[in-house]
N, C-alpha and C positions, 0 to 999 in steps of 0.2 A: 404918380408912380406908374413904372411902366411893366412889363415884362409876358412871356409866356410862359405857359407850362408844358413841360414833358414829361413823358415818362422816361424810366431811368434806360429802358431800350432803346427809348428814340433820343435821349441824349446823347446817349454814348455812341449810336451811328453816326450823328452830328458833329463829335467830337474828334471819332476817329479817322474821319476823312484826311486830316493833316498827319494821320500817323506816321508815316513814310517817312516825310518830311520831320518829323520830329524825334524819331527814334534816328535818322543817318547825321542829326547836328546834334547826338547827346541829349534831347527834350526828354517831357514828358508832358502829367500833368498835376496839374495842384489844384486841389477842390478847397477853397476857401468862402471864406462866407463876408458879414454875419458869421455865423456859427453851424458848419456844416453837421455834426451832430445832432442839431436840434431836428435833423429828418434823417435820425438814425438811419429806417428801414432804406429809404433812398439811397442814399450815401453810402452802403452796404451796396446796395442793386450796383450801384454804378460802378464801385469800383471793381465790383468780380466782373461787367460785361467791357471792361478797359482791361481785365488780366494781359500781359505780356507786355506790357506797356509800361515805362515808369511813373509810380503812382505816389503822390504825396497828398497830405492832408497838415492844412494848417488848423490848427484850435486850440481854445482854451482850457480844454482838459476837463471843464467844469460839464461831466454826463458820467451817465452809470459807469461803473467800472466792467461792465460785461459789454458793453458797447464798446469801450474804448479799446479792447482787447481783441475783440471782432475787427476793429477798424486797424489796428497795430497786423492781424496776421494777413491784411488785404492790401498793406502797402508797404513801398519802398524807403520810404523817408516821411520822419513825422515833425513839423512844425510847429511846436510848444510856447505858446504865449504865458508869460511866470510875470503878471502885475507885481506881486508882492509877497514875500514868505511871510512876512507877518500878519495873522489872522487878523488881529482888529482894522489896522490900516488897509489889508484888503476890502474888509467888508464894509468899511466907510467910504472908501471909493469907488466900488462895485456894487457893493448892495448884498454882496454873499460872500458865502464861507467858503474857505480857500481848502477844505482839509479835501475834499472828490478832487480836487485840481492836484494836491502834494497825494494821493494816494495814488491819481493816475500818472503822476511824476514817476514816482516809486515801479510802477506796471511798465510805463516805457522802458524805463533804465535796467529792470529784471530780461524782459525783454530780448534785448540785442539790436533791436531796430535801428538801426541808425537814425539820427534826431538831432534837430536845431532847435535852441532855445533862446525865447526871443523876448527881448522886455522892453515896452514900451517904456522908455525913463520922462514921468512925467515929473516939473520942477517941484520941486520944496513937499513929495508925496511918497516917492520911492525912490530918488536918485541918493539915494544915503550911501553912508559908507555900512550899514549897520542892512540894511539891505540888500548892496551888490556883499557882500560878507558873508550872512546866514543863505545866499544862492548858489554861492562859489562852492559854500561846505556842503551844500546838497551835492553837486556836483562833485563832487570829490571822487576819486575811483569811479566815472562815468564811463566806461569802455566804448559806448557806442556814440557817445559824445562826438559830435561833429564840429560844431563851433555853439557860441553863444552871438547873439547878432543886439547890439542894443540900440534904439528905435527911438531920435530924440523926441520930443512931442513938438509937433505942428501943429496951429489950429486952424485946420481942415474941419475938425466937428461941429465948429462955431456955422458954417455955411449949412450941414447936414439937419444941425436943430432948426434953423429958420427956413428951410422947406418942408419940416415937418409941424411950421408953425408950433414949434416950442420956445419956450427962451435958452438962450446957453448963459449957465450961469457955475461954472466950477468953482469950486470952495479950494482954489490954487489960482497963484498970479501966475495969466497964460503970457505974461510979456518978458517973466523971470527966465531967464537962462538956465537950461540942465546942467546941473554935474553931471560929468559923462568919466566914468573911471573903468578904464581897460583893465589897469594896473592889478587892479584886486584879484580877477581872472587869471591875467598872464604869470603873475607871482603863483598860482597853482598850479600853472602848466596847461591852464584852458585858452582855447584859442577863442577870442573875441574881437568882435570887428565892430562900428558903429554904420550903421546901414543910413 
């Protein structure tokens, strides 16, 4: 593993050098991770020393709800990964509990942020009818709802665990093909795209 460290001053001087160039084609920027909350106070620093700049943040939702509220009044557009409405099938495939992710759901969408929501559809685990269903009804009346983007699975992670000298070993057949259903969406009136 490679990388350096900075601080969130010396990032953002780092960052902003292409401002110009990014703010006159429409850019901005999106702090993605990993899980860019997991360095709340950072993530915070950064995006106040990028203010005037368009700022996004993709994540999973799954951090305090006082954080996630800090991070919603610091940015332009927020990036909402929604594995699975249903609690147990989330935390069998994740390892945790979904309810800090549906409350920070709930914070986004009181909000006004504007917001994309984005679900990784992995086979035979959430690509259900019974899952894009109880996501659609979350969405229901989403006024700042921008698109839903669903995300078929690749296995890219198979290469990530054998550099980390793990096994990849998913409790899902990685060779089975997603359902991939716009339809449940569109018939609400939400707009979704398959990325």
């Amino acid at each position: 593993m490679v990388g350096e460290e900075y601080t969130a001053e010396g990032l953002a001087k780092k960052i902003l050098r292409d401002d110009t160039y990014l703010k006159a084609c429409g850019g901005g920027y999106t702090l993605s991770g990993g899980e860019p909350t997991l360095q709340g106070e950072f993530l915070l620093e950064l995006l106040r020393h990028i203010r005037g700049s368009h700022r996004a943040v993709e994540t999973s939702g799954c951090c305090p709800g006082d954080l996630f509220s800090a991070v919603l009044e610091e940015t332009e557009l927020i990036l909402l990964d929604l594995k699975a409405v249903d609690t147990d099938v989330h935390r069998k495939y994740t390892g945790a509990d979904n309810q800090i992710i549906l409350e920070n759901l709930e914070r986004l969408k009181s909000s006004g942020r504007p917001h994309i929501i984005r679900i990784p559809v992995i086979p035979g685990v959430n690509d259900t009818e019974e899952n894009y269903s109880a996501t659609a009804k979350l969405l229901r009346d989403d006024h700042s709802l921008v698109k839903v983007e669903l995300l078929p699975y690749h296995k890219t992670a198979g290469a990530k665990y054998s550099m980390l000298k793990m096994s990849y070993q998913p409790d899902f057949d990685v060779e089975q093909k997603s359902c991939i259903d716009r339809e449940i969406f569109l018939a609400g009136g939400i707009l979704c795209t398959v990325v």
